[in-house]
N, C-alpha and C positions, 0 to 999 in steps of 0.2 A: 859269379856276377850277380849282384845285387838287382830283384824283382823290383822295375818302376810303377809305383801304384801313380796312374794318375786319379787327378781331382775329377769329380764326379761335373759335369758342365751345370755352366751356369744356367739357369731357367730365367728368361724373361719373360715379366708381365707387365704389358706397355699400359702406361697412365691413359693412352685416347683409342678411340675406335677409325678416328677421323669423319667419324660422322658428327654433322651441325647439332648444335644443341635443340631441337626442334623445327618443322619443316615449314614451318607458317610463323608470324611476327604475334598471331593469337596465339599459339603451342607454347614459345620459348616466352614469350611474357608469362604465362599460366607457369612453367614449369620453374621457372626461377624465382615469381611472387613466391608462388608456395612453398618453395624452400626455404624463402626468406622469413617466411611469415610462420612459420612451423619452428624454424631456429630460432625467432624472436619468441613465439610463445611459450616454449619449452629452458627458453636461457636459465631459468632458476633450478631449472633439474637437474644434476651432478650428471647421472646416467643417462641421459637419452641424447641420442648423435643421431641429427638428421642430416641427411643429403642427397643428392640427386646426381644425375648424368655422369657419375663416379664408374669407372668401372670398378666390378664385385666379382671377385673369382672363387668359385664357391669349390672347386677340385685343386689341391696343392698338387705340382709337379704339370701339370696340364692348363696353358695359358687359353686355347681355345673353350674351356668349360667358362665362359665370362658372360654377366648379361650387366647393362647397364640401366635401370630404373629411372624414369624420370624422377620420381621422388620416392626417395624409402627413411623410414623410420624405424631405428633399433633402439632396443631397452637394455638396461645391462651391460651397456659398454662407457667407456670415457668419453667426454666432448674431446675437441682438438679436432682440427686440420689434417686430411689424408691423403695422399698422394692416389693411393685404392685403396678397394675393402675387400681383403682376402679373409674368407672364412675361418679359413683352420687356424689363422695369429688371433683373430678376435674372439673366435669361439660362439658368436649369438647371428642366430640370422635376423633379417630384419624382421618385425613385428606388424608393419604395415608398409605395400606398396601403390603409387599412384600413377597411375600410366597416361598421359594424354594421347587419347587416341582420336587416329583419323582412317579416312578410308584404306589410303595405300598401306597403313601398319595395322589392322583390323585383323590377318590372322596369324600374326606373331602376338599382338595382345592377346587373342581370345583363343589363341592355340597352342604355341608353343612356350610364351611365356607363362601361360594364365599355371599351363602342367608343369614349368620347373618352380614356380613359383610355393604352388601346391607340397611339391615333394620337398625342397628347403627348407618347410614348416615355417613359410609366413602367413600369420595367421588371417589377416583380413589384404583384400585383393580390391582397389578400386578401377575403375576407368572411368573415365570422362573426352569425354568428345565433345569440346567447346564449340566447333563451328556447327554439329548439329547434324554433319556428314552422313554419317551410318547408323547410331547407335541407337535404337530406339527403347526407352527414353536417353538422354545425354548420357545421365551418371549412373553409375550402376555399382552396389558393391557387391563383395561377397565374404565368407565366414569360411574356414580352415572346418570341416567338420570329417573325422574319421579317412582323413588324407585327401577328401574332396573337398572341393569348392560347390558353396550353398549359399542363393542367393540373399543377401540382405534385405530386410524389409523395408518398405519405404514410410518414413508418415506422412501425418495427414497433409502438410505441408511441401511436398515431395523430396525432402531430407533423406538423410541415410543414416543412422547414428553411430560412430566407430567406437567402440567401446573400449577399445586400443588405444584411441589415443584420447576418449573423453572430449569427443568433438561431434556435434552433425556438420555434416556435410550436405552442400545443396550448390545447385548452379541458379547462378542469375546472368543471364544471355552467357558471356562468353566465358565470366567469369565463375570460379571457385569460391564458394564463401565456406567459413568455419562460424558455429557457435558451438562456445563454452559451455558442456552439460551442467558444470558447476556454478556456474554465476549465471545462462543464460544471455549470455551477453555476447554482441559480435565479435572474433581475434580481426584487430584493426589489419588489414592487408597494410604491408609494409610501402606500397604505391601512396599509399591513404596517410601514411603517418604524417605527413607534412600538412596537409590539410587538416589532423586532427590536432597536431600540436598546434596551430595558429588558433583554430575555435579553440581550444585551450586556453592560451595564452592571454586569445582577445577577454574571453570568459574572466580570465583572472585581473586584467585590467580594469573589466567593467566594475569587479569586485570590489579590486581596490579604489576603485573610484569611487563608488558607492558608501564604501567603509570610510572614505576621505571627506564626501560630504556630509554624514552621520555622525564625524566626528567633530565636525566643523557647525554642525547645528546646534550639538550638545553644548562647545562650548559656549556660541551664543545664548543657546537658553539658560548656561552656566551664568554668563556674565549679565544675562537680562534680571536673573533671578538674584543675584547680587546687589545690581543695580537699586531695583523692587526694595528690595530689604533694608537699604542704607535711605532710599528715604523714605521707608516707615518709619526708618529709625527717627531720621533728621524730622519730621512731624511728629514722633509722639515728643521727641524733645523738644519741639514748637510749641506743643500742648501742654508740657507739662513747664515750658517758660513762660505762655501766657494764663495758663492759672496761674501761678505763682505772682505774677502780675498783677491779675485781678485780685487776688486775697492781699497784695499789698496795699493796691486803693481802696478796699475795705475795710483795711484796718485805718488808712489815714483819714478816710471818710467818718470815722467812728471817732476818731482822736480829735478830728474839728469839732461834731456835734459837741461832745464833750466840753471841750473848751467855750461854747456859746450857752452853755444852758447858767 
């Protein structure tokens, strides 16, 4: 009788936790801005796939080894849409994680996350506590050093600089902001882009408005200067019909005398 090998079972790993995407209308707005606004700055990068509230299963064969980031950032892999992010098919751990924290998740951020986080070799570890709850100051990052986590420096301005992702970071009230170490410049929150394309937009109307009647002056001075010119014209040819006139009555003035002497 023929030995029946069976198939090794199937392992599932479910796409949700069934937990809300954030526990405050301030957390879940922060946490999906920034995902937005991370994926809209990064769009021209082949390699870098940001996302968030994904579950990440970082042990094959083991669906309990899972954490889910409110926002993480990896280098090194394709963009594209994921159902999860299992480690062992992608092969890259994330490069930077963003956690919005509050008081009831304060020590799964700052303890059990903050250590597997550590050990997966992501290099830079943020938190933010937008309402202000616990975390003294809000934002806080940290640097991957020798398998520990090491506080990031703040500057003068109370930023964070990620050198991961070539962004500061800084809190203004409840919100997350990004500046470009490169250009210096703010990444528009994707809330914001509607308001920034309209000042755009109106920006460029004003433009063209301006280039409309600049161009409309010109012509006028075109056709004033036109003008000008056709009757100096029409004057010297005045001038030069009434000398012509006058040297004609001087010569008949000349032909009388003549004729009388």
């Amino acid at each position: 009788m023929a030995e029946v090998i069976s198939a090794p079972p199937v392992i599932e790993y479910p796409e949700s936790d069934g937990k809300p995407v954030g526990e405050t209308d301030v957390h879940r707005r922060e946490i999906l801005h920034i995902i937005e606004t991370l994926d809209r700055h990064f769009r021209h990068v082949p390699d870098i796939y940001v996302s968030g509230n994904l579950m990440f299963y970082y042990e094959e064969g083991n669906p309990s080894a899972v954490v889910s980031p409110d926002v993480f950032v990896v280098k090194g892999v394709r963009k594209g849409l994921r159902r999860t992010y299992k480690l062992w098919e992608e092969g890259v751990a994330p490069c930077v994680v963003i956690e919005m924290t509050s008081r009831s998740t304060r020590l799964e951020d700052k303890g059990n996350k903050r250590a597997l986080y550590a050990m997966l070799g992501v290099r830079e570890y943020f938190l933010f506590d937008p309402l202000g709850e616990y975390l003294k100051p809000p934002l806080q990052g940290f640097t991957l050093v020798d398998g520990e986590y090491a506080a990031l420096p703040f500057e003068s301005d109370g930023g964070i600089v990620s050198r991961e992702l070539g962004l500061k970071l800084y809190r203004d009230d409840t919100m997350l902001r990004l500046i470009d170490l490169t250009t210096g410049r703010e990444v528009v929150r994707t809330e914001h882009l509607s308001d920034a394309l309209q000042d755009a937009l109106a920006r460029a109307q004003q433009a063209q408005e301006q280039a409309r009647r600049a161009e409309a002056q010109a012509r006028l001075a075109e056709e004033q200067a036109r003008r000008a010119e056709a009757q100096a014209q029409r004057e010297a040819e005045a001038r030069r019909a009434a000398e012509a006139e006058l040297e004609r009555l001087r010569a008949e003035l000349q032909q009388l005398r003549g004729e009388h002497v």
